[in-house]
N, C-alpha and C positions, 0 to 999 in steps of 0.2 A: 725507621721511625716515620710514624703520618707526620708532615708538616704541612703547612698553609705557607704559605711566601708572598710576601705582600711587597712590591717596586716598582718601578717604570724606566729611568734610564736605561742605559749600555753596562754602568757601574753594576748595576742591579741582576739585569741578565748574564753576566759571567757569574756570581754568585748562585746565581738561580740554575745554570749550567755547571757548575760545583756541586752542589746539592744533588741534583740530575745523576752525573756521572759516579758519585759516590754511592748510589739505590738507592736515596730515602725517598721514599713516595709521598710527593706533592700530590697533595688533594684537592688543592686550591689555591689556582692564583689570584691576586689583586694588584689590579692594576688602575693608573689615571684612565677616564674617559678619552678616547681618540681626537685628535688634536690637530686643527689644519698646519699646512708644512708646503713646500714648496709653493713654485711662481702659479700655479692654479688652484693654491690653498686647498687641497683636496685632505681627508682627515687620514690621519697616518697612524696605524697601532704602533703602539709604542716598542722598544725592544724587548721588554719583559714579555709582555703578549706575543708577540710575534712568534717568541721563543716556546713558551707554553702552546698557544695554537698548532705549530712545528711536533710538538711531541704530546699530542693529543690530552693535554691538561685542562679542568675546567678553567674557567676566567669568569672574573666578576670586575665590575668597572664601576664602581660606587661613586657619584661628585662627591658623597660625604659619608662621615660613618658615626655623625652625631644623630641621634634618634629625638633630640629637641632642636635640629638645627633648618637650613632653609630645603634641603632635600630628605625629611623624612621616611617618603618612601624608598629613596635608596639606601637607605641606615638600616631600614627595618626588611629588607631583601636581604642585604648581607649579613644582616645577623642570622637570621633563619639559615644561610649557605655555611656559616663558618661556626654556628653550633653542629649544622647538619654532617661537616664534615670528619669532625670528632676528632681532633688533630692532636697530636703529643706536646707540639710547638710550631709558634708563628717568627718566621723569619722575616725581618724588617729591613730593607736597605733603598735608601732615596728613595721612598713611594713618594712620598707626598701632601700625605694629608696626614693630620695628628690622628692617635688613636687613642678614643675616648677609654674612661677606664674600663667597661663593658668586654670590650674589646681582652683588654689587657689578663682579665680575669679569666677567659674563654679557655683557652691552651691546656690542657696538664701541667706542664712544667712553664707556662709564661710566653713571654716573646723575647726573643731576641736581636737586638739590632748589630748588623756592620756600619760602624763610624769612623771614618776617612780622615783619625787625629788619633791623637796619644789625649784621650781625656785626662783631665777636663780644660784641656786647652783645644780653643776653637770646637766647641759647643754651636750648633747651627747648623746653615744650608750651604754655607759654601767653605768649607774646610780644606779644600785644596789649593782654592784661590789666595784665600788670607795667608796660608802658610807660606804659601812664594810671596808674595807680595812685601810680607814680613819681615822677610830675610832668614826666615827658619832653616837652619843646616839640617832636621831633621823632620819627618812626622811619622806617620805610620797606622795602625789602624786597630782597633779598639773595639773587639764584641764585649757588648754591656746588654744587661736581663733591664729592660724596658719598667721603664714606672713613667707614670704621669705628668714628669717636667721633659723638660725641654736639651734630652739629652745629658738624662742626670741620674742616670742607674745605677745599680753596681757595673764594675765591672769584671768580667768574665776572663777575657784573655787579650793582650794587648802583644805588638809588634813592631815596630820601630824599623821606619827604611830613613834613611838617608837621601836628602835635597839636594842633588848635583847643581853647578852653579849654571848649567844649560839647561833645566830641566824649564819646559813648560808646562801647564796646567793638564794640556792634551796627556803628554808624556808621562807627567806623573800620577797621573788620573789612570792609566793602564798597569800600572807598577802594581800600585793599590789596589784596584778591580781584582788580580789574580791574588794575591795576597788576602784580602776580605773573604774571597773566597774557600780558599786553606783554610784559615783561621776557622772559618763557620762550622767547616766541614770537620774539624778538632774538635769546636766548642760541641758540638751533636753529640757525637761519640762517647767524648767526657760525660752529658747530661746523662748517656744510655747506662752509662756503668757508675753513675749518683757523682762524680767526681770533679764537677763543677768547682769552684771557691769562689765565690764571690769577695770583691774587695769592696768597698765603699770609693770615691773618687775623691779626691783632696779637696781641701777646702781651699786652698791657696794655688796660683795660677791658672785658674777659670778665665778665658775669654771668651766671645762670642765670632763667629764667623759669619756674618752678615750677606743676607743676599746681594748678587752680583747687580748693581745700577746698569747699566747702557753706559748712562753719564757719566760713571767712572771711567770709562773708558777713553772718553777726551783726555789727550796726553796735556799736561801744565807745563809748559815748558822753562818754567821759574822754580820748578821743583830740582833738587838735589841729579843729578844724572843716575846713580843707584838710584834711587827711587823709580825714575821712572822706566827706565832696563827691567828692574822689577816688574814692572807693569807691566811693561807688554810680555812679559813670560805668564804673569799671570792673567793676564786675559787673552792668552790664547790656547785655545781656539773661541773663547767665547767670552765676550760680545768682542774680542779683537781693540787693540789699542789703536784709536785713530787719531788723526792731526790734519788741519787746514793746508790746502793749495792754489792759491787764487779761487777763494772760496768752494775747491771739489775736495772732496773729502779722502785722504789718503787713507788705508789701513796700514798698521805697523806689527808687521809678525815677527820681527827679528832686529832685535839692539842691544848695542852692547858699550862696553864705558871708552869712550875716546882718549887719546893722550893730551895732556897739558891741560889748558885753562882756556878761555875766551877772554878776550881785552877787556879792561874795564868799561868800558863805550859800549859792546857789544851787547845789542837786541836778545833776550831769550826768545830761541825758536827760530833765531838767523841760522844761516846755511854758512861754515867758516871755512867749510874745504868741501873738495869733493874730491874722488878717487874709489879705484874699481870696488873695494875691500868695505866703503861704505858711503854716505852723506852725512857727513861731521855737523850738527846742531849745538847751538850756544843753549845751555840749561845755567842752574845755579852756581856759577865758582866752578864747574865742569864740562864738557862734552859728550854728548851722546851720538854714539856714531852706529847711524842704522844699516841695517843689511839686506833685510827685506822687506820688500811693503807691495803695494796693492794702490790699485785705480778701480775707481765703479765699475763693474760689468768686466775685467781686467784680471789677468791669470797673477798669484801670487809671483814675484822676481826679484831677485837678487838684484842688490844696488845696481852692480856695473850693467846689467841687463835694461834693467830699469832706463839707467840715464842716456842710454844709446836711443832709447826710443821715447825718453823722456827731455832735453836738456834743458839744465839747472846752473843754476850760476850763483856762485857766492854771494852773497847780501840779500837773496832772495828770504823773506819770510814765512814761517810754517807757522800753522795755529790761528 
Protein backbone atom coordinates (compact mmCIF):
# COMPACT_ATOMS: atom_id res chain seq x y z
CA UNK A 1 0.00 0.00 0.00
CA UNK A 2 1.26 3.89 -1.01
CA UNK A 3 1.05 5.63 2.41
CA UNK A 4 2.17 9.13 3.61
CA UNK A 5 3.25 8.97 7.40
CA UNK A 6 3.05 12.06 9.04
CA UNK A 7 5.09 12.12 13.06
CA UNK A 8 8.02 13.50 14.83
CA UNK A 9 8.86 11.78 18.11
CA UNK A 10 10.62 8.39 18.88
CA UNK A 11 6.85 6.99 19.44
CA UNK A 12 6.34 7.90 15.89
CA UNK A 13 9.47 6.40 14.28
CA UNK A 14 8.93 2.79 15.60
CA UNK A 15 5.59 2.98 13.96
CA UNK A 16 7.05 4.44 10.93
CA UNK A 17 9.81 1.45 11.18
CA UNK A 18 6.61 -0.97 11.42
CA UNK A 19 5.29 0.29 8.47
CA UNK A 20 8.90 0.09 6.72
CA UNK A 21 9.57 -3.37 7.76
CA UNK A 22 6.14 -4.71 6.71
CA UNK A 23 6.70 -3.16 2.56
CA UNK A 24 4.27 -0.58 2.52
CA UNK A 25 5.73 2.23 0.55
CA UNK A 26 5.94 5.52 2.19
CA UNK A 27 5.92 8.04 -0.25
CA UNK A 28 5.94 10.72 1.94
CA UNK A 29 7.00 11.81 5.10
CA UNK A 30 5.89 14.66 7.47
CA UNK A 31 7.49 15.80 9.85
CA UNK A 32 7.92 19.08 12.66
CA UNK A 33 10.40 21.64 11.30
CA UNK A 34 14.05 20.82 13.02
CA UNK A 35 14.23 22.06 16.52
CA UNK A 36 17.27 23.45 18.64
CA UNK A 37 18.44 20.60 21.24
CA UNK A 38 21.40 20.43 23.15
CA UNK A 39 23.95 22.81 25.41
CA UNK A 40 24.83 24.58 21.71
CA UNK A 41 21.22 24.51 20.69
CA UNK A 42 22.06 23.38 17.40
CA UNK A 43 18.62 22.24 15.30
CA UNK A 44 18.22 18.52 15.50
CA UNK A 45 15.97 16.27 12.90
CA UNK A 46 13.60 14.84 14.52
CA UNK A 47 13.44 10.90 14.82
CA UNK A 48 10.86 10.47 12.32
CA UNK A 49 13.09 12.30 9.81
CA UNK A 50 16.16 10.91 10.76
CA UNK A 51 14.46 7.63 10.26
CA UNK A 52 13.04 8.41 6.71
CA UNK A 53 16.40 10.43 5.50
CA UNK A 54 18.27 6.68 6.80
CA UNK A 55 15.98 4.99 4.17
CA UNK A 56 15.95 7.26 1.46
CA UNK A 57 12.21 8.73 1.98
CA UNK A 58 10.93 11.95 0.78
CA UNK A 59 10.32 14.43 3.86
CA UNK A 60 8.38 17.60 3.95
CA UNK A 61 8.50 19.69 7.19
CA UNK A 62 5.54 22.02 6.88
CA UNK A 63 5.24 24.93 10.45
CA UNK A 64 1.44 24.36 9.26
CA UNK A 65 -0.87 22.74 7.06
CA UNK A 66 -3.70 25.38 7.36
CA UNK A 67 -3.72 27.03 3.73
CA UNK A 68 -5.71 30.21 5.60
CA UNK A 69 -3.28 30.21 8.43
CA UNK A 70 0.13 32.24 9.52
CA UNK A 71 2.49 29.92 7.10
CA UNK A 72 0.49 29.84 3.89
CA UNK A 73 3.10 29.02 1.71
CA UNK A 74 4.01 25.96 3.73
CA UNK A 75 0.16 24.64 3.61
CA UNK A 76 0.10 25.20 -0.12
CA UNK A 77 3.76 23.20 -0.73
CA UNK A 78 2.53 20.33 1.20
CA UNK A 79 -0.63 20.18 -0.39
CA UNK A 80 0.92 20.18 -3.90
CA UNK A 81 3.49 16.99 -2.18
CA UNK A 82 0.77 15.02 -0.68
CA UNK A 83 -1.80 15.26 -3.71
CA UNK A 84 1.32 14.60 -5.72
CA UNK A 85 1.97 11.61 -3.92
CA UNK A 86 -1.12 9.82 -4.48
CA UNK A 87 -1.28 7.75 -1.46
CA UNK A 88 -3.86 4.97 -0.44
CA UNK A 89 -3.64 6.23 3.32
CA UNK A 90 -2.04 8.77 5.62
CA UNK A 91 -0.75 7.37 8.88
CA UNK A 92 -0.82 9.88 11.74
CA UNK A 93 1.07 9.31 15.21
CA UNK A 94 2.36 12.49 17.45
CA UNK A 95 3.17 14.71 14.51
CA UNK A 96 1.91 17.57 15.84
CA UNK A 97 0.10 19.80 14.08
CA UNK A 98 -3.80 19.39 13.38
CA UNK A 99 -4.73 18.36 10.03
CA UNK A 100 -7.04 20.55 8.53
CA UNK A 101 -9.96 18.79 6.65
CA UNK A 102 -8.22 19.12 3.15
CA UNK A 103 -5.86 17.04 4.40
CA UNK A 104 -8.19 14.48 5.71
CA UNK A 105 -9.97 14.27 2.36
CA UNK A 106 -6.71 13.59 0.25
CA UNK A 107 -6.01 9.67 1.12
CA UNK A 108 -8.10 6.99 -0.78
CA UNK A 109 -9.16 5.43 2.14
CA UNK A 110 -8.60 8.45 4.83
CA UNK A 111 -5.96 8.90 7.65
CA UNK A 112 -5.34 6.96 10.17
CA UNK A 113 -4.08 7.81 13.57
CA UNK A 114 -2.11 5.52 16.56
CA UNK A 115 -3.46 6.94 19.91
CA UNK A 116 -1.42 5.98 23.00
CA UNK A 117 -5.25 5.20 25.12
CA UNK A 118 -8.15 3.07 25.01
CA UNK A 119 -10.50 5.90 23.54
CA UNK A 120 -12.26 7.91 24.42
CA UNK A 121 -10.40 8.17 27.56
CA UNK A 122 -7.61 10.44 27.60
CA UNK A 123 -8.30 12.15 24.27
CA UNK A 124 -5.03 14.71 23.67
CA UNK A 125 -1.26 15.20 23.80
CA UNK A 126 -0.14 13.53 26.77
CA UNK A 127 -2.00 10.15 27.06
CA UNK A 128 0.66 8.28 28.79
CA UNK A 129 1.44 10.88 31.26
CA UNK A 130 -2.24 11.21 32.67
CA UNK A 131 -2.75 7.55 32.64
CA UNK A 132 0.17 7.13 35.34
CA UNK A 133 -0.53 9.87 36.87
CA UNK A 134 -4.12 8.72 37.35
CA UNK A 135 -3.67 5.60 38.90
CA UNK A 136 -4.88 3.82 35.67
CA UNK A 137 -4.27 -0.11 36.09
CA UNK A 138 -4.66 -0.30 32.39
CA UNK A 139 -4.33 1.73 28.95
CA UNK A 140 -3.38 0.65 25.66
CA UNK A 141 -3.50 1.90 22.17
CA UNK A 142 -6.25 2.80 19.78
CA UNK A 143 -6.05 3.11 15.80
CA UNK A 144 -8.99 5.53 14.98
CA UNK A 145 -9.95 6.73 10.95
CA UNK A 146 -9.24 10.48 11.58
CA UNK A 147 -12.07 13.25 11.32
CA UNK A 148 -11.75 16.73 12.34
CA UNK A 149 -12.05 16.81 16.18
CA UNK A 150 -9.72 16.44 18.61
CA UNK A 151 -9.18 12.62 18.70
CA UNK A 152 -12.77 11.68 17.99
CA UNK A 153 -12.88 9.19 15.24
CA UNK A 154 -14.12 6.12 14.77
CA UNK A 155 -12.45 3.67 15.88
CA UNK A 156 -10.51 0.90 14.06
CA UNK A 157 -8.74 -1.45 16.25
CA UNK A 158 -7.93 -1.06 20.01
CA UNK A 159 -5.47 -2.99 22.47
CA UNK A 160 -5.24 -2.87 26.10
CA UNK A 161 -1.73 -3.38 28.09
CA UNK A 162 -1.59 -3.28 31.52
CA UNK A 163 -0.03 -0.23 33.97
CA UNK A 164 2.57 -2.05 36.17
CA UNK A 165 2.78 -0.34 39.53
CA UNK A 166 6.77 0.60 38.50
CA UNK A 167 5.98 1.53 35.21
CA UNK A 168 7.36 5.11 34.17
CA UNK A 169 6.13 7.25 31.46
CA UNK A 170 9.84 6.39 29.69
CA UNK A 171 8.89 2.52 30.20
CA UNK A 172 5.63 2.61 29.14
CA UNK A 173 5.84 4.92 26.27
CA UNK A 174 8.15 1.83 24.69
CA UNK A 175 5.44 -0.87 25.61
CA UNK A 176 3.18 1.37 23.47
CA UNK A 177 5.48 2.50 20.67
CA UNK A 178 5.92 -1.40 19.65
CA UNK A 179 2.37 -2.12 20.14
CA UNK A 180 1.03 1.08 17.87
CA UNK A 181 3.10 -0.19 15.69
CA UNK A 182 1.55 -3.89 15.21
CA UNK A 183 -1.70 -2.59 15.45
CA UNK A 184 -0.99 -0.10 12.25
CA UNK A 185 0.46 -2.65 10.61
CA UNK A 186 -3.05 -4.99 11.20
CA UNK A 187 -5.26 -1.98 10.64
CA UNK A 188 -3.32 -1.58 6.68
CA UNK A 189 -3.87 -5.06 5.75
CA UNK A 190 -7.42 -5.12 7.12
CA UNK A 191 -8.15 -1.71 5.01
CA UNK A 192 -6.27 -3.83 1.75
CA UNK A 193 -8.89 -6.70 2.05
CA UNK A 194 -12.10 -3.79 2.72
CA UNK A 195 -12.26 -5.43 6.26
CA UNK A 196 -11.88 -2.57 8.45
CA UNK A 197 -15.16 -1.90 11.13
CA UNK A 198 -15.31 0.99 12.22
CA UNK A 199 -16.96 1.59 15.82
CA UNK A 200 -18.00 4.93 16.80
CA UNK A 201 -16.28 5.90 20.40
CA UNK A 202 -18.69 6.12 23.60
CA UNK A 203 -20.13 8.83 24.59
CA UNK A 204 -19.43 8.19 28.20
CA UNK A 205 -15.86 8.28 29.79
CA UNK A 206 -14.32 10.89 27.52
CA UNK A 207 -11.34 12.59 29.16
CA UNK A 208 -8.88 14.86 28.02
CA UNK A 209 -5.09 14.31 28.39
CA UNK A 210 -3.63 17.67 28.79
CA UNK A 211 -0.30 18.85 27.90
CA UNK A 212 2.58 18.26 30.11
CA UNK A 213 3.41 21.95 32.36
CA UNK A 214 7.30 22.06 33.48
CA UNK A 215 5.19 23.36 36.49
CA UNK A 216 3.64 20.29 37.07
CA UNK A 217 6.43 18.96 37.89
CA UNK A 218 7.15 20.75 41.18
CA UNK A 219 6.58 18.13 43.66
CA UNK A 220 3.59 19.58 46.51
CA UNK A 221 4.68 18.09 49.29
CA UNK A 222 1.08 18.53 51.08
CA UNK A 223 -0.26 16.22 48.44
CA UNK A 224 -1.39 12.59 49.40
CA UNK A 225 2.10 10.42 49.04
CA UNK A 226 0.30 8.15 46.16
CA UNK A 227 -0.19 11.18 44.44
CA UNK A 228 2.93 12.28 44.32
CA UNK A 229 4.96 8.65 43.67
CA UNK A 230 2.63 8.99 40.84
CA UNK A 231 4.13 11.81 39.76
CA UNK A 232 7.38 11.32 39.56
CA UNK A 233 6.52 7.94 37.46
CA UNK A 234 4.71 10.19 35.39
CA UNK A 235 7.08 12.70 34.73
CA UNK A 236 9.61 10.64 33.89
CA UNK A 237 11.59 11.10 31.85
CA UNK A 238 10.06 14.36 31.13
CA UNK A 239 10.03 17.31 32.42
CA UNK A 240 11.24 15.08 35.63
CA UNK A 241 9.57 15.50 39.06
CA UNK A 242 11.54 18.17 41.07
CA UNK A 243 11.71 19.49 44.83
CA UNK A 244 13.82 22.36 46.67
CA UNK A 245 17.31 21.97 48.54
CA UNK A 246 18.48 25.05 50.06
CA UNK A 247 17.13 26.67 47.37
CA UNK A 248 19.12 24.04 44.28
CA UNK A 249 16.89 22.31 42.58
CA UNK A 250 16.65 18.48 43.19
CA UNK A 251 15.23 16.18 40.33
CA UNK A 252 13.15 13.06 41.64
CA UNK A 253 13.40 9.94 39.31
CA UNK A 254 12.40 7.35 41.58
CA UNK A 255 9.71 7.13 44.74
CA UNK A 256 7.87 5.09 46.27
CA UNK A 257 5.08 4.90 49.39
CA UNK A 258 7.09 4.90 52.84
CA UNK A 259 5.71 3.01 55.97
CA UNK A 260 3.63 4.51 58.74
CA UNK A 261 2.68 8.25 59.05
CA UNK A 262 4.57 11.60 59.98
CA UNK A 263 3.75 13.15 63.63
CA UNK A 264 1.18 15.47 63.71
CA UNK A 265 3.73 18.50 64.24
CA UNK A 266 5.43 17.33 61.27
CA UNK A 267 6.37 20.01 58.29
CA UNK A 268 5.38 18.58 54.65
CA UNK A 269 8.40 18.04 52.65
CA UNK A 270 10.50 17.47 56.06
CA UNK A 271 13.21 14.79 55.74
CA UNK A 272 11.88 12.00 58.79
CA UNK A 273 14.51 9.33 58.35
CA UNK A 274 17.10 8.51 56.27
CA UNK A 275 18.70 5.14 55.28
CA UNK A 276 20.34 3.43 52.20
CA UNK A 277 16.85 2.09 50.62
CA UNK A 278 15.74 5.82 50.52
CA UNK A 279 15.10 9.73 52.19
CA UNK A 280 11.75 9.21 54.09
CA UNK A 281 9.74 12.78 53.32
CA UNK A 282 6.50 13.93 55.47
CA UNK A 283 3.62 14.50 52.57
CA UNK A 284 -0.21 14.32 53.53
CA UNK A 285 -1.22 11.71 56.41
CA UNK A 286 1.79 9.70 54.67
CA UNK A 287 5.47 9.23 53.65
CA UNK A 288 7.23 9.40 50.56
CA UNK A 289 10.30 7.71 50.55
CA UNK A 290 12.67 8.52 47.56
CA UNK A 291 15.20 6.34 45.79
CA UNK A 292 16.64 8.47 43.29
CA UNK A 293 17.24 11.87 42.49
CA UNK A 294 19.51 14.14 40.84
CA UNK A 295 21.76 17.53 41.34
CA UNK A 296 22.37 20.16 38.59
CA UNK A 297 24.89 19.22 36.25
CA UNK A 298 24.95 15.71 38.48
CA UNK A 299 24.60 12.03 37.32
CA UNK A 300 21.16 10.38 38.30
CA UNK A 301 21.80 8.05 42.08
CA UNK A 302 20.36 6.06 44.19
CA UNK A 303 19.44 7.55 47.69
CA UNK A 304 22.37 5.58 49.68
CA UNK A 305 24.85 6.87 46.82
CA UNK A 306 23.34 10.18 46.87
CA UNK A 307 23.73 10.90 50.73
CA UNK A 308 27.42 9.62 51.00
CA UNK A 309 28.21 12.47 48.85
CA UNK A 310 25.44 14.30 49.80
CA UNK A 311 24.71 14.55 53.80
CA UNK A 312 21.29 15.13 54.94
CA UNK A 313 19.95 15.25 58.29
CA UNK A 314 16.51 14.72 59.52
CA UNK A 315 14.35 18.08 59.98
CA UNK A 316 16.01 19.27 57.08
CA UNK A 317 13.26 20.72 54.45
CA UNK A 318 12.67 20.02 50.72
CA UNK A 319 10.36 22.26 48.48
Amino acid sequence: MKVIFAGTPEFAAVALGALHAAGHEVVLVLSQPDRPAGRGMKLHASPVKQFALDHGMAVAQPRSLRLDGKYPEDAQAARQAIEAAQADAMVVAAYGLILPQWVLDVPRLGCFNIHASLLPRWRGAAPIHRAIEAGDVQTGVTIMQMDAGLDTGDMLLTQALPILPTDTTGVLHDRLADLGGQLMVQALELAIQGKLQPVPQPLEGISYAHKIDKAEATIDWALPALTITRRVRAFNPFPGASTLLHGEVLKVWAAELGEGVPPPTQIYGQIVALAPVGIAVAAMNSIVLIAELQRPGGKRLAAAEFLRGNPLQVGQGLG
